[in-house]
C-alpha positions as CSV (number, residue, x, y, z in Angstrom):
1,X,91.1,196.3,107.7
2,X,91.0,195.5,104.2
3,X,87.7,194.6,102.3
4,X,87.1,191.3,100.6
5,X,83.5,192.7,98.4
6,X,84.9,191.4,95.2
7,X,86.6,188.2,96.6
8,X,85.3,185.3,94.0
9,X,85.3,182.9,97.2
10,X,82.5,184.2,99.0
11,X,79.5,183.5,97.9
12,X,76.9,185.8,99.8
13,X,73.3,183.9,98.8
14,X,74.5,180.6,100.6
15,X,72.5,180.4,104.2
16,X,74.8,178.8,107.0
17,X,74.4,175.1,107.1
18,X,72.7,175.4,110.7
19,X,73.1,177.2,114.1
20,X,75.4,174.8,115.2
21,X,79.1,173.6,114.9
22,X,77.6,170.4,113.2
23,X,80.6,168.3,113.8
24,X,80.0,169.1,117.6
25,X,77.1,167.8,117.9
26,X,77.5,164.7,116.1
27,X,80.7,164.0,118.3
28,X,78.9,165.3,121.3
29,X,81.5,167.7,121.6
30,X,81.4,171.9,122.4
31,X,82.6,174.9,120.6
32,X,83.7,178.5,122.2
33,X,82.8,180.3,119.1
34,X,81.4,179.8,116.1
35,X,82.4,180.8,112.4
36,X,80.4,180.2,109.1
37,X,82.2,179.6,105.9
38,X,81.4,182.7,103.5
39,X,82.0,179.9,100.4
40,X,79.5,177.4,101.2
41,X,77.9,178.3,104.4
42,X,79.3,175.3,106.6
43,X,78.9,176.8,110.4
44,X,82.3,175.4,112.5
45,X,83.9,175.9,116.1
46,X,86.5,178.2,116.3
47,X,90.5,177.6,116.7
48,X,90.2,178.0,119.9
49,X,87.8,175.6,120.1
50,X,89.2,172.2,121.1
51,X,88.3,170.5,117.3
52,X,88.8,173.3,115.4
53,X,86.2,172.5,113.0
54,X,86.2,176.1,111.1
55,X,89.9,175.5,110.4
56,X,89.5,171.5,109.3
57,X,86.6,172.2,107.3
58,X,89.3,175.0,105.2
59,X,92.1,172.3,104.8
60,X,89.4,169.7,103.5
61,X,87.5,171.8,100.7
62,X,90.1,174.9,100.2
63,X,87.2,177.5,101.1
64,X,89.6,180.2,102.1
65,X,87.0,182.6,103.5
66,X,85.3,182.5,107.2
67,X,82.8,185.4,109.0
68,X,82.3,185.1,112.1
69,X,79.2,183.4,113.3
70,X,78.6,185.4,116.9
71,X,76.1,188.0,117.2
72,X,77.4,191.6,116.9
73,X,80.7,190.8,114.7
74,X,80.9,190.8,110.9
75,X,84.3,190.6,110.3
76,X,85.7,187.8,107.6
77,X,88.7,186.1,107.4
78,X,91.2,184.8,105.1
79,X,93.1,181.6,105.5
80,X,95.8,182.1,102.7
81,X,96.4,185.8,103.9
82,X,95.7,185.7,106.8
83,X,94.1,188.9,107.0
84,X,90.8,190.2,108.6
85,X,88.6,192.1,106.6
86,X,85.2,193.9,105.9
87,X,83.2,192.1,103.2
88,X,79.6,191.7,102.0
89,X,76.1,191.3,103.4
90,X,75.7,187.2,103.8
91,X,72.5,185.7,103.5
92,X,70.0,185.4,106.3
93,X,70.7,184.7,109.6
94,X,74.0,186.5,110.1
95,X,74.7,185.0,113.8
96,X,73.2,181.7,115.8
97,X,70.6,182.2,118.0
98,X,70.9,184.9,120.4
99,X,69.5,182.3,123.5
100,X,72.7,180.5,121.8
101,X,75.0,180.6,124.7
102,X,78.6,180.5,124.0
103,X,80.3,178.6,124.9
104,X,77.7,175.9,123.9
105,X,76.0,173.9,123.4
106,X,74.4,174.1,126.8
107,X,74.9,171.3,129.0
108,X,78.0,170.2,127.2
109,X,80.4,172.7,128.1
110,X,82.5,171.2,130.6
111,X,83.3,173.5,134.0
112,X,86.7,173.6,133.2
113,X,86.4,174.9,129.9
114,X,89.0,177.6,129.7
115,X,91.6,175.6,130.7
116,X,90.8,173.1,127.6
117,X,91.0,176.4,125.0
118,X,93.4,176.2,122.5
């Protein structure tokens, strides 16, 4: 795994925009995971997540550069390279809430859930 440290895209003093796929919840929708933007700090669902908000939120604005957003993983990764990588210490907190289930929110999650995973 390759390290992105000097990658001009991340910008490691931005806080993530929430605990939250934001999009979600406005749409009363429900993520699997989550992943914050290392560019601007915008917290999305994951691609397997039925919107795909991570992903959109990339081919609206051109950040190229996600971390993961689930407790116990710190890896990035790149959209144009599609690589995963080490990278820098990102600004406080580093994962939602641990009573954060996932997939969440709670109460939204449907019971068929894995069958609707992309």
């Amino acid at each position: 795994m390759g390290d992105m440290s000097e990658t001009t895209s991340i910008d490691p003093a931005v806080p993530p925009s929430g605990p939250v796929c934001v999009e979600c919840t406005e749409t009363d929708g429900w993520w699997f995971h989550l992943r914050r933007c290392a560019s601007c700090g915008h917290v999305g669902c994951c691609d397997s997540s039925p919107s795909q908000h991570a992903t959109a939120h990339f081919r609206e604005t051109g950040h190229r550069v996600i971390r993961s957003f689930e407790p116990g993983e710190t890896w990035f990764y790149d959209y144009e390279t599609e690589q995963l990588s080490d990278g820098p210490d990102l600004a406080a907190p580093q994962h939602h809430p641990l009573d954060q289930p996932a997939p969440g929110p709670e109460g939204r999650v449907p019971q068929d859930w894995q069958r609707l995973l992309h």
